[in-house]
C-alpha positions as CSV (number, residue, x, y, z in Angstrom):
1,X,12.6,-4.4,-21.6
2,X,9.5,-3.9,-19.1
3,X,7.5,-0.8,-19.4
4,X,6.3,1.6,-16.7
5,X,2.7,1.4,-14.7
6,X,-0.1,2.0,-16.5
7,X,-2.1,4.7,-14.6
8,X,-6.1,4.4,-16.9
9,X,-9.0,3.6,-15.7
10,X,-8.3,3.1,-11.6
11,X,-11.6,3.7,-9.9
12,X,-11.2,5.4,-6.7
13,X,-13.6,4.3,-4.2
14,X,-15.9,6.6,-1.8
15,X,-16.3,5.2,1.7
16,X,-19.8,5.3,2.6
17,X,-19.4,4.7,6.6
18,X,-18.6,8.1,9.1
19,X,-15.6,7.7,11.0
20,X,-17.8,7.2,14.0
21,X,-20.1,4.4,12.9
22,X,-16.5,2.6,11.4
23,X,-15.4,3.0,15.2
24,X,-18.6,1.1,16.6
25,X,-18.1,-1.5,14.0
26,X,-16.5,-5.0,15.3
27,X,-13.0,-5.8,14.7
28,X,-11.2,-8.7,15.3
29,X,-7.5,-8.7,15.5
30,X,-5.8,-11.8,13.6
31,X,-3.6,-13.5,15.3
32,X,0.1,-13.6,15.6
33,X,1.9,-15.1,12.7
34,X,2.1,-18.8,12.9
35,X,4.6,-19.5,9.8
36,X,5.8,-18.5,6.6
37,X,4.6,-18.7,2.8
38,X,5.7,-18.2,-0.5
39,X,4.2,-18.7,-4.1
40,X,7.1,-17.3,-6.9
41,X,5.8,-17.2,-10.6
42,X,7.9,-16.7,-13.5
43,X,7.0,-16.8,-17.0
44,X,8.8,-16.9,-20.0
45,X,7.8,-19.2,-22.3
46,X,4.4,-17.6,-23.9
47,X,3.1,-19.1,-26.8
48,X,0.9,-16.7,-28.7
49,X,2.6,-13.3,-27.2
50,X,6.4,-12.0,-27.1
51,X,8.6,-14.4,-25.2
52,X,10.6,-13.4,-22.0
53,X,14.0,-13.7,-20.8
54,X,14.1,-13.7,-17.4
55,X,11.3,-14.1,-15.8
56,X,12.1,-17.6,-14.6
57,X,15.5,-16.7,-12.9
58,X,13.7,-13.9,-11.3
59,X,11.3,-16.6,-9.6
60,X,14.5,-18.4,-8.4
61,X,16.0,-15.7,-6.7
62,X,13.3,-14.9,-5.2
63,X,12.6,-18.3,-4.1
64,X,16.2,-18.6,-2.9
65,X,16.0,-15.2,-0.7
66,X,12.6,-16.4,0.8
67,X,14.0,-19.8,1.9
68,X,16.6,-17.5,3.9
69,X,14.4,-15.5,5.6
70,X,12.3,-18.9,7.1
71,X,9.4,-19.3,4.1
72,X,8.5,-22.7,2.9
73,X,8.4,-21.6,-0.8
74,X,6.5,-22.4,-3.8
75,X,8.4,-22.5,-7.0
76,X,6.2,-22.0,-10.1
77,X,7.6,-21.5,-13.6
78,X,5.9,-21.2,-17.1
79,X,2.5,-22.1,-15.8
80,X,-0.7,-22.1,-18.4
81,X,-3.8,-21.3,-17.3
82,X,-5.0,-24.5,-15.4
83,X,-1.6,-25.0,-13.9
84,X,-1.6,-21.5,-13.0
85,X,-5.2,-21.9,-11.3
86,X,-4.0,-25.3,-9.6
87,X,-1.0,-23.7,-8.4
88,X,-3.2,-20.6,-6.0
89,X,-5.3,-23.6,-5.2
90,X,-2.4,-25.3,-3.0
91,X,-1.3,-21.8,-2.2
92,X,-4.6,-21.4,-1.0
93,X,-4.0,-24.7,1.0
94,X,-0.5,-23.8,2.2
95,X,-1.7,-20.6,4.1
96,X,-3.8,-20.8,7.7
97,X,-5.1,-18.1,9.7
98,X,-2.1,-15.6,11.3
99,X,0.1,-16.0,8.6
100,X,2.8,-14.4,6.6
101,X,1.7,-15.0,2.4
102,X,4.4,-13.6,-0.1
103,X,3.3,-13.3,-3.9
104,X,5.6,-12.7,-6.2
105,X,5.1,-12.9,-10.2
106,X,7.8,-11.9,-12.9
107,X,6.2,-12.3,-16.4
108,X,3.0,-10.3,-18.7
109,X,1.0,-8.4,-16.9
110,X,-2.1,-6.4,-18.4
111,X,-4.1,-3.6,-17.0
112,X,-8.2,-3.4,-18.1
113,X,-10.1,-0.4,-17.1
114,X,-8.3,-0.6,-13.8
115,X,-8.2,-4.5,-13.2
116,X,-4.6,-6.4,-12.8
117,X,-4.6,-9.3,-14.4
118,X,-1.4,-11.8,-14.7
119,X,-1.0,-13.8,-18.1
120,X,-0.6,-17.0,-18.2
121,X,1.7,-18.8,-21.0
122,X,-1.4,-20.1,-23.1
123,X,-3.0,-16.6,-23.0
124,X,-4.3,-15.9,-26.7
125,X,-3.4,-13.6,-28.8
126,X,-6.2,-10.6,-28.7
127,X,-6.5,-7.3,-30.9
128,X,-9.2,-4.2,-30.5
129,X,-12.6,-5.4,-29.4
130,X,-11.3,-8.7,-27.6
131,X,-10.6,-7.3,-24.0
132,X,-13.0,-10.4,-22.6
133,X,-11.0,-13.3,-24.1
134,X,-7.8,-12.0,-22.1
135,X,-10.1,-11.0,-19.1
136,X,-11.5,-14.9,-19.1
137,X,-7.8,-16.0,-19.7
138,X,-5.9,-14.6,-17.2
139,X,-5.4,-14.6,-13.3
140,X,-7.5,-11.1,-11.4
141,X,-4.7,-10.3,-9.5
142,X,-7.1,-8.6,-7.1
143,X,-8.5,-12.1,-6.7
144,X,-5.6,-13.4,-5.1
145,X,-5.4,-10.8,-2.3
146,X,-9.3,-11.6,-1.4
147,X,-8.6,-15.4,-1.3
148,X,-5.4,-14.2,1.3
149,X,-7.9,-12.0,3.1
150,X,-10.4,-15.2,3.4
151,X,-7.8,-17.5,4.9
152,X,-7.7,-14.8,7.7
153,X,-3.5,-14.2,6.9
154,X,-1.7,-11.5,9.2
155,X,0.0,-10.2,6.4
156,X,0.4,-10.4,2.4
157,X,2.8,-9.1,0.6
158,X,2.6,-9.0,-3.3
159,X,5.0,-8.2,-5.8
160,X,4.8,-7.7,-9.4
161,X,7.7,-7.4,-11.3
162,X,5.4,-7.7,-14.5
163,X,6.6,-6.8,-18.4
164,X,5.6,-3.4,-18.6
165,X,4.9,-3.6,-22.3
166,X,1.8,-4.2,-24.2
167,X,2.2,-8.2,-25.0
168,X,-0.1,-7.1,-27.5
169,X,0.6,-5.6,-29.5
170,X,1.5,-6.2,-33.3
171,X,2.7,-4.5,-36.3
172,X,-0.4,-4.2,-38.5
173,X,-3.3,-4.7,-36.2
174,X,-4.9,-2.7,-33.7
175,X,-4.1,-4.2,-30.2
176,X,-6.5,-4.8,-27.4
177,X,-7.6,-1.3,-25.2
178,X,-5.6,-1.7,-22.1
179,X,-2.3,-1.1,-20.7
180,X,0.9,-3.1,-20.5
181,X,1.9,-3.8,-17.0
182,X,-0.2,-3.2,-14.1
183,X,-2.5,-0.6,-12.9
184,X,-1.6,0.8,-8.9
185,X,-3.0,-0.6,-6.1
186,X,-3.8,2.2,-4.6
187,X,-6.9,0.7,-2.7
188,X,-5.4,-2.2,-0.8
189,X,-6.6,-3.5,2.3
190,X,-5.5,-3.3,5.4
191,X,-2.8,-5.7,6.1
192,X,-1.1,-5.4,2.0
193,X,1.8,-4.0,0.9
194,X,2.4,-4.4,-2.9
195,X,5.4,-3.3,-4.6
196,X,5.7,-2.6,-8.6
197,X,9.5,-2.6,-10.5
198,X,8.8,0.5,-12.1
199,X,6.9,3.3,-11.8
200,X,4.2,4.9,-14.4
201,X,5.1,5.8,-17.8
202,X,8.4,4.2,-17.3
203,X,10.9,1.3,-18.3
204,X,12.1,-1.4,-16.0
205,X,15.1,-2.8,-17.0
206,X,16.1,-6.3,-17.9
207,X,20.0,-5.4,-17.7
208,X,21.9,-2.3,-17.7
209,X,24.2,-2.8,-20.9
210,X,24.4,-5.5,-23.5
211,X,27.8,-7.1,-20.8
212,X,25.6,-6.8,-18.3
213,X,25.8,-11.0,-17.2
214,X,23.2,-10.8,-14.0
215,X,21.0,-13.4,-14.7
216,X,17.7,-11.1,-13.3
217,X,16.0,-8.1,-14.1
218,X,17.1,-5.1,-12.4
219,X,14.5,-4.8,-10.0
220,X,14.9,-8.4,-8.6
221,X,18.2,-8.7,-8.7
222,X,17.8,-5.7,-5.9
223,X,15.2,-6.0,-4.1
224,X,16.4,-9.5,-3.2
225,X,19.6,-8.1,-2.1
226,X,17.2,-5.3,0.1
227,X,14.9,-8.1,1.4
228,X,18.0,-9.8,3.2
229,X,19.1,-7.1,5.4
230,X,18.9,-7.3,8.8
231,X,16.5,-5.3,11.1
232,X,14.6,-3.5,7.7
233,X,11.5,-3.5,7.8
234,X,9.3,-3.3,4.3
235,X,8.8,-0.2,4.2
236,X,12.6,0.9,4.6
237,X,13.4,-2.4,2.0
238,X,11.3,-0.7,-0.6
239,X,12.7,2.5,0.0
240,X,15.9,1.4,-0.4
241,X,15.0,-0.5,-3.1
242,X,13.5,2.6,-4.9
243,X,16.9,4.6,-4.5
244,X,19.3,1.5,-5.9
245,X,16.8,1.1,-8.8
246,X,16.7,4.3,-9.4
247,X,20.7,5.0,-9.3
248,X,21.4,1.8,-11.6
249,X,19.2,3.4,-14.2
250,X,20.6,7.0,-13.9
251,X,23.8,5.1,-15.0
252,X,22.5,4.1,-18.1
253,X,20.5,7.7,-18.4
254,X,17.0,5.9,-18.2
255,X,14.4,6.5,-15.2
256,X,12.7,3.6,-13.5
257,X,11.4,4.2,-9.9
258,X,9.6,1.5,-8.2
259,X,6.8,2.0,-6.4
260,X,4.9,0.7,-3.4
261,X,2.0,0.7,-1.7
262,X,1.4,0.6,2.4
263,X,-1.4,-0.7,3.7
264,X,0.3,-2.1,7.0
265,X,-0.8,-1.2,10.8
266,X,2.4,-2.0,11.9
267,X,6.2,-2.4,10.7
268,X,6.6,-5.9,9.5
269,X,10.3,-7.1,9.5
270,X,11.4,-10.4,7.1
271,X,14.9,-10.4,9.2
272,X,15.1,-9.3,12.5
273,X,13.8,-6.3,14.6
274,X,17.0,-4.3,14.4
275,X,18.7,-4.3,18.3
276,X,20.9,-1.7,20.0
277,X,24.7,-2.7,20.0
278,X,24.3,-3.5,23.7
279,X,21.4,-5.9,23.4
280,X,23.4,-7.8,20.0
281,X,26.2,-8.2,22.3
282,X,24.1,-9.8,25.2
283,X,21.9,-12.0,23.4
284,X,22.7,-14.6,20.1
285,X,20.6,-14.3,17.2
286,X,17.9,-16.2,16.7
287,X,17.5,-19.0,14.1
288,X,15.9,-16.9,10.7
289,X,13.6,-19.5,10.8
290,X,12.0,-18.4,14.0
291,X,12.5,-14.7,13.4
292,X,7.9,-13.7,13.0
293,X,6.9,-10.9,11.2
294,X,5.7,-8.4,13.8
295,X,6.4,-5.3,14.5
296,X,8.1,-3.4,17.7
297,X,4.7,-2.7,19.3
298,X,4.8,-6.2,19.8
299,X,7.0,-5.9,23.0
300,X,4.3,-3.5,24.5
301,X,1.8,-6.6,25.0
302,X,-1.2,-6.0,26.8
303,X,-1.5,-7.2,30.5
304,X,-4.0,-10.6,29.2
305,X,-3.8,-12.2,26.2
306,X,-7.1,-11.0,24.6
307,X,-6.8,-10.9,21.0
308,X,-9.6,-8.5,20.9
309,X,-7.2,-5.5,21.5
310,X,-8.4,-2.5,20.7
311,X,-7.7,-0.1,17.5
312,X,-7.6,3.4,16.7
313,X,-8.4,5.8,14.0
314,X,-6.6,9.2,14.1
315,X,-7.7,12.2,12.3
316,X,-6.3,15.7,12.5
317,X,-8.3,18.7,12.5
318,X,-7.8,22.7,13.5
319,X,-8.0,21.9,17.3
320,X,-5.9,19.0,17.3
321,X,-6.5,15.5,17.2
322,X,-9.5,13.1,17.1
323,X,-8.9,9.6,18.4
324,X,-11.6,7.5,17.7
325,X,-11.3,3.6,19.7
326,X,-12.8,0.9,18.5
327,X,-13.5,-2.3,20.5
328,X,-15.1,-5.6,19.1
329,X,-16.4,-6.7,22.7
330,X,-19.4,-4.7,24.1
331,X,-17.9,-2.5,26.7
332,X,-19.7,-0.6,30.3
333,X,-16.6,2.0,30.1
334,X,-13.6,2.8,28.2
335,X,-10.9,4.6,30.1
336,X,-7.0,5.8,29.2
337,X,-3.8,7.1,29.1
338,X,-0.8,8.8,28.1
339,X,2.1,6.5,29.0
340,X,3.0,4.0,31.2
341,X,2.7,6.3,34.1
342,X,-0.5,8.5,35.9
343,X,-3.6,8.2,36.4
344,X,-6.3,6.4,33.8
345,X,-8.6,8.8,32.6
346,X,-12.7,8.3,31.6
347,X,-14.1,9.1,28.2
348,X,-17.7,9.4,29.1
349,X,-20.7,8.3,27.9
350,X,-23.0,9.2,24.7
351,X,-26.3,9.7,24.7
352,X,-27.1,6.3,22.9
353,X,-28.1,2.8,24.2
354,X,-25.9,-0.4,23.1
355,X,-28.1,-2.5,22.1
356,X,-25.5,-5.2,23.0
357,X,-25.7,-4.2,26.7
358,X,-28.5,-2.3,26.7
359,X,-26.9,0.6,28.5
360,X,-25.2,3.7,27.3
361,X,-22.6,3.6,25.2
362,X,-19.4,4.2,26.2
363,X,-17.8,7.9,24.3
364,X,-14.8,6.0,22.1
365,X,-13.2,9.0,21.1
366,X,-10.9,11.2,23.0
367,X,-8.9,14.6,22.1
368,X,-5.6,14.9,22.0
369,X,-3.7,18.9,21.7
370,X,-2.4,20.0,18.4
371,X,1.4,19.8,19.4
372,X,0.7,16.0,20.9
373,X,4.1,14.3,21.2
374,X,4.7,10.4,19.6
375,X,3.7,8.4,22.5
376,X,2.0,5.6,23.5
377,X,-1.8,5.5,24.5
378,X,-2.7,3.2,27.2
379,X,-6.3,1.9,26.7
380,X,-8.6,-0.8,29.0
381,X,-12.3,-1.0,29.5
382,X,-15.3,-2.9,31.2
383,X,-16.9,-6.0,29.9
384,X,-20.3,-7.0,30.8
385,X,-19.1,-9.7,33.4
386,X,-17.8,-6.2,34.9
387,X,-14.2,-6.9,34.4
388,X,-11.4,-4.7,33.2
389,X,-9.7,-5.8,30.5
390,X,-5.8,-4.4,29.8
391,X,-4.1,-2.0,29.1
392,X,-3.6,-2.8,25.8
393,X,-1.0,-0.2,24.5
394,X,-2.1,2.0,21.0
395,X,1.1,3.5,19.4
396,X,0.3,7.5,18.3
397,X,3.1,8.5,16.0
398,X,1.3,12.3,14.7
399,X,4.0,12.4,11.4
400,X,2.9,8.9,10.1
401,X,-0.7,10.1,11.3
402,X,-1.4,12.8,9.5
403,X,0.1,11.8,6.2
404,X,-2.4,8.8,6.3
405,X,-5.6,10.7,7.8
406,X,-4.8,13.7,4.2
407,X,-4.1,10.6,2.1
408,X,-7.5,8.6,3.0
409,X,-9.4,12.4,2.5
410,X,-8.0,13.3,-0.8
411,X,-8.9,9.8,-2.0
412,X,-12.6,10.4,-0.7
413,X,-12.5,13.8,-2.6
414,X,-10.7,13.7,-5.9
415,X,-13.2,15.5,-7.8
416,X,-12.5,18.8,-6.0
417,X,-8.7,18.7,-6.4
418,X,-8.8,21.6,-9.0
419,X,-11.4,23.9,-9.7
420,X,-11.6,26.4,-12.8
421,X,-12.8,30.3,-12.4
422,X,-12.7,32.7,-15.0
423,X,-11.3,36.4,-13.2
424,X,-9.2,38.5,-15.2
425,X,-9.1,35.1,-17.7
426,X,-8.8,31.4,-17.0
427,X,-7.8,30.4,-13.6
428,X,-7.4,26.7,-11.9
429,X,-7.1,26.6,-8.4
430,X,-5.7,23.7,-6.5
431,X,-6.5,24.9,-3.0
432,X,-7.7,21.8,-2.1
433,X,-4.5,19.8,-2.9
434,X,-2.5,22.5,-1.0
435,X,-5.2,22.4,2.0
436,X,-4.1,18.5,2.4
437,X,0.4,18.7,1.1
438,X,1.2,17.1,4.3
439,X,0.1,13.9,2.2
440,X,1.5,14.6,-0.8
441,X,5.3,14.7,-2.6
442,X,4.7,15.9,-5.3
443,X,1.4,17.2,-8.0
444,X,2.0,17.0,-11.8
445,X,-0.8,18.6,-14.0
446,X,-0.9,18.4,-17.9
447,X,-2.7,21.2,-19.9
448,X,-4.8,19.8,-22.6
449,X,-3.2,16.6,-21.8
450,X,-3.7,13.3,-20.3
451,X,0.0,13.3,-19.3
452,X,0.8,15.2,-16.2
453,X,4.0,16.9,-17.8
454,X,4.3,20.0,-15.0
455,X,5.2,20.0,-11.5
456,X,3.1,22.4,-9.2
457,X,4.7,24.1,-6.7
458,X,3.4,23.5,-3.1
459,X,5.1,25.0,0.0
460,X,5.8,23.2,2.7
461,X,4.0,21.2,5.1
462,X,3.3,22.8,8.8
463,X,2.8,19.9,10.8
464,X,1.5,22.5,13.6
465,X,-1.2,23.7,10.9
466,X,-1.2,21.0,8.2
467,X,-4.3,22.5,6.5
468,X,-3.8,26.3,6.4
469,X,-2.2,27.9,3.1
470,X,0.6,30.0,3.6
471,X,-0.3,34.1,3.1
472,X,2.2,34.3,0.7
473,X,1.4,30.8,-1.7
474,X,-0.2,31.4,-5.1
475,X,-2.8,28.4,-5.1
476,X,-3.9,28.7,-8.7
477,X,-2.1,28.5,-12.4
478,X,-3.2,31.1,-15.4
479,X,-4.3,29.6,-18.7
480,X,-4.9,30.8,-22.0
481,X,-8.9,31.2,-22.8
482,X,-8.6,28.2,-24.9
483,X,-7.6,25.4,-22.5
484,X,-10.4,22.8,-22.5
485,X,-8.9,20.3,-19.7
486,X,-6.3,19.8,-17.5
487,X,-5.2,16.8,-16.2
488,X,-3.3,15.9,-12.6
489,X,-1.2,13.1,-11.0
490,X,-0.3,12.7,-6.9
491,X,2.8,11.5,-5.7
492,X,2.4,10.6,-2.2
493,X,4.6,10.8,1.0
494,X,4.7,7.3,0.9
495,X,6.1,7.0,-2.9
496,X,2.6,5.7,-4.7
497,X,0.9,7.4,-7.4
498,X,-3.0,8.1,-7.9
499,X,-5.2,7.7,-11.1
500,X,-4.7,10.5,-13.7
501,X,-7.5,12.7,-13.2
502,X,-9.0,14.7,-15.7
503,X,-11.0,18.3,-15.1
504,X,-13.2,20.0,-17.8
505,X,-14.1,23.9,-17.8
């Protein structure tokens, strides 16, 4: 059996920039995908914790379904410590700017005050008090995403289908203070999408039944299948992955709900951009081999070849919407549209000097109404040689907007998600989780409990007036006078969980 996501000791992080000075910061845009990679681990053969099963085959598969879909794979299995360091090494090696890196790792994984780390076979034994001999024994899973990040890849793509138990611990002893399994990565970068086998608090299954004869875990056996199909992106691939998972367990009455987390501009497809029937019939398929990871807006490509395109930042707000360009070359003007078609309009100036130019700096932000349609924004500006540089096409989508501009607040504000007021006895509001629902599936709370055991109920998000509570909600549960705490748990839109939080009268 693997056990369910440990949710302790996740950290969230406050960002300390304003949107507008993160606008007037310089980006560059990586560029397009050049190849391929894959590093599989499996692990089964630990010496000094429980041994696993299946761990290995899961690495095959997945190395099997990767060399489908055009990666030059890594196979690693059983790897110690220094094997398992010399083995990111050549991954580190294998990867080049623009690329496509895929992680996968089936074995122990351990969660320490909201660090991953990935156990290698040699990893010692450890009981209470010992947390820094598995620390200085194991891979930082974090780690690997930076070293991705500093080889400049497009994309990375991580996934952990990690034993969810606590390797551990043993009858008679105390075990180490930590969590089987991994903690969520709810604070990825941009360009990561992780995906875990189960979700928290719950069981990932080996096999559905004692005949059950598939050689790999439920999850794998899966998400492999999901990874192959044409024109998915990873998004729907996880999805769909989710609901399989999720209907093979029901079958055996047990609950295990991956989980994923989407840190992605774009869509990224592993086979194919899916095609109208007209355009299949007219045109072969390409080789899988050749088939990049890049998403639709790919086909909009700007009138140069700059890869210093512009990017956006949306944010909703009572008026409407706030976009905020951001451009890594020093600019005279910035101008746009709504379209393909009409006329480009200016944004203005501020009353600030670019010290890069030494003239005033172009206004990066425009407005956009309240009921804005999906479209695409048309933006160009001026160098300083004077020339005009685009269009360079921005995709608005307002759903997938707003769900990520309520996410990114309530991270930035998690100590205000419930509030307790004593008025005609004990009352806990959550009218800030309601102010931001658009964002948010579902809220579990837990009264005088670390374990979010009751669902709140939330009405329904207006996408006209995402923020404004409904006359007729009830934003607040009664306690008794003698509840102490109460803890909460998100669900988000896009199927991750947060840290429990816990609030104190």
């Amino acid at each position: 059996m693997r056990w369910g996501i440990s949710m302790k000791g996740w950290l969230s992080r406050l960002l300390a920039v304003t949107r507008l000075a993160a606008c007037m910061a310089a980006f560059a845009v990586p560029a397009y995908a050049e190849k391929r990679v894959a590093l599989v681990v499996g692990n089964n053969d630990y010496r000094n914790v429980p041994k696993l099963l299946k761990a290995v085959n899961d690495a095959r598969t997945m190395g099997d379904t990767l060399k489908q879909l055009g990666f030059t794979v890594m196979v690693a299995e059983n790897q110690n410590r220094q094997a398992f360091s010399q083995t990111l090494l050549a991954f580190d090696k294998a990867v080049d700017a623009g690329d496509t890196a895929f992680f996968f790792y089936a074995g122990h994984g351990f969660e320490i005050a909201g660090q991953n780390f990935l156990l290698p076979t040699d990893v010692p034994a450890a009981t209470e008090g010992q947390e820094e001999l598995v620390r200085d024994a194991s891979i930082l899973a974090d780690r690997i995403i930076e070293r991705l990040q500093n080889r400049k890849v497009r994309t990375a793509i991580l996934v952990f289908d990690a034993c969810r138990n606590n390797p551990f611990e043993r009858a008679g002893t105390r075990a180490v203070a930590g969590g089987g399994g991994l903690a969520p990565m709810t604070q990825l970068p941009e360009g990561v999408f992780s995906i875990f086998s189960a979700g928290p608090r719950q069981t990932a299954l080996d096999r559905l039944s004692n005949d059950d004869a598939n050689p790999n875990s439920v999850f794998t056996r899966t998400f492999s299948k999901e990874l192959t199909q044409p024109g998915a992106n990873l998004v729907q691939v996880a999805q769909r992955t989710r609901r399989s998972v999720s209907e093979l367990a029901e079958t055996v009455r047990h609950k295990q709900i991956p989980v994923y987390f989407d840190q992605m501009v774009d869509d990224v497809f592993l086979n194919g951009i899916a095609k109208g029937p007209a355009e299949v019939a007219a045109k072969p398929a390409e080789p899988l081999q050749k088939l990049a990871a890049l998403p639709p807006v790919q086909q909009l490509k700007p009138q140069n070849d700059s890869v210093n395109a512009p990017i956006a930042m949306f944010s909703r707000h009572n008026g409407g919407w706030t976009v905020v360009f951001s451009i890594a070359d020093p600019t005279l003007g910035i101008s746009w549209r709504l379209g393909d078609a009409g006329d480009f309009r200016e944004t203005g100036f501020m009353d600030t000097l670019d010290p890069r130019t030494r003239k005033r700096m172009p206004n990066p932000s425009i407005e956009l109404p309240a009921d804005a349609p999906a479209a695409v924004i048309q933006v160009r500006y001026v160098d300083t040689n004077g020339e005009l540089q685009g269009p360079f096409p921005i995709r608005f989508d307002p759903e997938a907007a707003l769900i990520r501009d309520q996410r990114k607040i309530l991270d930035m504000t998690a100590t205000s998600w419930l509030s307790f007021r004593e008025y005609n006895g004990l009352l806990v509001y959550y009218t800030h989780l309601m102010s931001y629902r658009c964002a948010i599936r579902e809220v579990r709370v837990g009264i005088d409990s670390t374990v979010p055991d009751k669902v709140l109920k939330m009405p329904p998000c207006d996408p006209r007036d995402p923020s404004v509570i409904p006359h007729d909600a009830t934003p607040y549960l009664k306690l008794t006078p003698a509840t102490k705490s109460v803890s909460v748990e998100l669900t988000y839109r896009d199927g991750s969980v947060s840290e429990i939080k816990s609030f104190r009268r």
